[in-house]
Every structure is written in C-alpha cells, then in structure tokens.
C-alpha positions in Angstrom: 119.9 24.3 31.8 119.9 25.0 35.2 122.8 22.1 36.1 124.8 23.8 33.8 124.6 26.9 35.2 125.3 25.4 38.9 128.1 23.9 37.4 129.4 26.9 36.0 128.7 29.3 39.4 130.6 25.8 41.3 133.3 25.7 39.2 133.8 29.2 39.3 134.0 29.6 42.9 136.1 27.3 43.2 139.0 28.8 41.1 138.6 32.2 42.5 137.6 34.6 45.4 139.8 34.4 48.3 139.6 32.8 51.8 140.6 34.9 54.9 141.7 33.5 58.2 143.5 34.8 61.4 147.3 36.0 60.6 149.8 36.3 63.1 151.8 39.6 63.0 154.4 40.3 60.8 157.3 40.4 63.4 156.2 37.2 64.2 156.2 35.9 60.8 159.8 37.5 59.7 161.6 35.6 62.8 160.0 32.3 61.6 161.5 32.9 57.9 165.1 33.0 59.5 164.4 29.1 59.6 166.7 28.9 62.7 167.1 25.4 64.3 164.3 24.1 66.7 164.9 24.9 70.6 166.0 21.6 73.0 166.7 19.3 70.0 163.0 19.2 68.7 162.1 19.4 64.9 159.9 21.8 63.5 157.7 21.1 61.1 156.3 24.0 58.3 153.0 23.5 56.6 152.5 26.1 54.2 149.9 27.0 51.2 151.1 28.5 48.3 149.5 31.8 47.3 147.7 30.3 44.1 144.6 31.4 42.8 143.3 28.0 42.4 140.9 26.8 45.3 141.4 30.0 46.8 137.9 30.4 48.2 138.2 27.2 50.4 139.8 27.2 53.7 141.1 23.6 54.7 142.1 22.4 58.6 145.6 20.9 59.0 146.5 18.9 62.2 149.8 17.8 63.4 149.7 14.2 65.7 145.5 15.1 65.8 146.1 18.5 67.6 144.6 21.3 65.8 147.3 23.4 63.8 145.0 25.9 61.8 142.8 26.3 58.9 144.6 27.2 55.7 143.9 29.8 52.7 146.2 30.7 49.9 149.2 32.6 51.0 150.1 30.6 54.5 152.3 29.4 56.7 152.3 27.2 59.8 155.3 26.1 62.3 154.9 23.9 65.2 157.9 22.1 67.2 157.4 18.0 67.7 159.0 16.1 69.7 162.7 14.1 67.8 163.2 10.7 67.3 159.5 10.0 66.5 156.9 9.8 64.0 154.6 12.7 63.4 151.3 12.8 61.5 150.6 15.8 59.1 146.7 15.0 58.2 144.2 17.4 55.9 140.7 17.5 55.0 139.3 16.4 51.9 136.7 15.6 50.4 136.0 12.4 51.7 138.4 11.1 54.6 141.8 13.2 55.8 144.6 13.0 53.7 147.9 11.9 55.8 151.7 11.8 55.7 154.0 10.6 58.5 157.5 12.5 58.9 160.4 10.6 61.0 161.2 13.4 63.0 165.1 14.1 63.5 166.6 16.3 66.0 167.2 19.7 65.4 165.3 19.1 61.8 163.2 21.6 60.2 161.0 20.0 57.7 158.2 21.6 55.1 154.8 20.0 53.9 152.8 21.8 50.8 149.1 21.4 51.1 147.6 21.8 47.6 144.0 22.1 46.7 142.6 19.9 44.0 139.1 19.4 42.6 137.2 16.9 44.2 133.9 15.6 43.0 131.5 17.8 44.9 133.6 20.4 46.7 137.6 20.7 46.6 139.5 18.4 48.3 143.4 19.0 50.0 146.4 16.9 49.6 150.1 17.5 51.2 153.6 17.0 49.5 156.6 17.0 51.5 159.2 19.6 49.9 162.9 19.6 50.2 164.4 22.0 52.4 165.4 24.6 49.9 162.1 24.5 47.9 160.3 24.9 51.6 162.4 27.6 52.5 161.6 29.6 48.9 158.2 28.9 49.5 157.2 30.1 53.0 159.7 33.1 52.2 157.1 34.3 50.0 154.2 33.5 52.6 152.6 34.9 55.6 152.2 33.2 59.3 148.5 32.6 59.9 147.7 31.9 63.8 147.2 28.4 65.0 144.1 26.8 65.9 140.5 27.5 64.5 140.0 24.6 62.7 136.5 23.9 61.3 136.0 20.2 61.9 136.5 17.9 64.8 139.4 15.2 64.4 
C-alpha cells in the first residue's frame, strides 16, 4: 500500500505545483519579443519553455556551447547571441545524461529551441525541439524572460 501511495504523491507532483526562478524585468523581456536581428552578424539563439502545467514543479538547467544559460520553469524564455558560421550546442538535463542538439549557426539568424518536460523513470526528464521561426516567435510571445545563469548542476 504504501508504494502506491508514493506513487500517487510522485506522480502528482510531477504534473502540478509550479517552479519559480529569477525573471528578468519586463522592459527587458518586451524588447527581446521584437525578435530584431542579432548585433555584428551573430545569431541568437531562443530557448524557451512553454507555460504547461505538466512537469511544472521541476526546474531544468539549459547550457549553450557548456556555458551556463539558466534554469528553466514553465512560462520561460532565454536569448543569448553565438558566434555565425559555427556549430552551437543547446544541451539539457535529464534524467540520466544531457539531452543535446547542435544548430549551424548563420549570420544574422535568430533561431528557437523548445525544452519540454517528459516523465522519466524516477524523476522528469527534459528534451529540446527545434521550432520554426514563426512557431518560436508565437511561443516566446506568450512567455516571460527569466535571468541567465543559476544553473543547479555542474557541466
């Protein structure tokens, strides 16, 4: 009886409650939705976490090239400019070993990556999607700009 009731309190946690982490301010925020083009030919890249009510107790890091971007809840967005004409590495936590997906970076690019939250066999686990440019825009439209940094784990 009592594993079903862990399972139940588990389970139950992991669909609701809600994760808090540092937010930027909302000036701050607004002038990143005008998705204007990145400064001196960079590309920037948005990683964003819809505002779902699945996983939303659990906070997950994100890194760009292994350089700490933030820890994500439901309802976020990140930008950070990288350097054109090369490969970038978006990474997450999971469960087990960091999930990762490589963008080819283009000048003057903007480019969006959806972490999602799925269940995992002890604890929830993160995966990331890149989204086409008018899906990414929709989304992080409807999100707020959490302050980078203050990741959890050690890469």
């Amino acid at each position: 009886m009592n594993k079903i009731l862990l399972a139940i309190v588990l389970a139950a946690s992991f669909l609701t409650g809600c994760a808090s982490v540092p937010m930027e301010s909302s000036n701050k925020s607004d002038q990143l939705k005008r998705f204007e083009s990145p400064s001196n030919g960079s590309s920037g890249i948005y990683v964003f976490r819809k505002d779902s009510v699945v996983g939303a107790a659990l906070k997950k890091d994100v890194w760009i090239d292994k350089k700490c971007i933030g820890e994500t809840a439901k309802g976020i967005f990140f930008y950070h400019e990288v350097n054109a004409n090369q490969d970038h590495t978006v990474s997450t936590e999971s469960e087990f070993s960091p999930n990762d997906l490589v963008i080819k970076a283009k000048p003057g690019e903007l480019y969006f990556v959806e972490q999602y939250i799925k269940m995992g066999a002890f604890v929830g686990g993160a995966g990331l999607t890149q989204t086409d440019k008018e899906n990414g825009k929709s989304e992080v439209s409807k999100l707020q700009l959490a302050k980078m940094g203050n990741c959890s784990a050690v890469r």
